[in-house]
N, C-alpha and C positions, 0 to 999 in steps of 0.2 A: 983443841977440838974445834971445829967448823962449826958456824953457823947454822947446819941445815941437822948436825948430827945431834945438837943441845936437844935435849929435854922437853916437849912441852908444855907449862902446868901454869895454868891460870884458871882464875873464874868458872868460867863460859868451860872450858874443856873436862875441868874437873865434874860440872854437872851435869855435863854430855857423859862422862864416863862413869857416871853414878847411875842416871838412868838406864845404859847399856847393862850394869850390872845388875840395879831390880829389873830389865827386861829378863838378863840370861838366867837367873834364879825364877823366874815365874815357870819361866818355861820350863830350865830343869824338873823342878817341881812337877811339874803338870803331867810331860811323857815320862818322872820316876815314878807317881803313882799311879799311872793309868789315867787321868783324866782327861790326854791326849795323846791318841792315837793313829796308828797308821791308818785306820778306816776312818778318821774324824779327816785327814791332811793326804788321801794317798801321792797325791803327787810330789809334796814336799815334805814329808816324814823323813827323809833317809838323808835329805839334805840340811832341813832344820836338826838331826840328831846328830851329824858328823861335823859342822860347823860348832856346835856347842861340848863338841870334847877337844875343838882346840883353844887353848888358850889364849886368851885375850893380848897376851906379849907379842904372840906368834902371827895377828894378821895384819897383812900391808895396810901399813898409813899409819900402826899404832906405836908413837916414840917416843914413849914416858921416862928410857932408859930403865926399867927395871927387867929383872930376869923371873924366867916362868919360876 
């Protein structure tokens, strides 16, 4: 295995990707019960909703080696 394709998991990345996760759960949250909405976001609704049904394995730059 190459250098570039290892894993990365320390510290610092681990708490970036804890916060990413309370950020994607708030949000979930939010447009699953109506609290935000297309009329609260119209220009970013459709991009904040389809960004958050892909999975965190799946966007560039994230190589923790785990599978969705």
């Amino acid at each position: 295995m190459s250098v570039l394709a290892q894993p990365v998991s320390n510290a610092k990345t681990d708490d970036i990707l804890s916060l990413y996760q309370r950020l994607h759960d708030g949000l979930s949250d939010m447009v699953e019960s109506g609290r935000l909405t297309q009329a609260d976001i119209p220009d970013d609704y459709d991009w904040l909703v389809n960004e958050m049904l892909v999975p965190l394995a799946n966007h560039p730059g994230h190589n923790r080696g785990e599978s969705n």
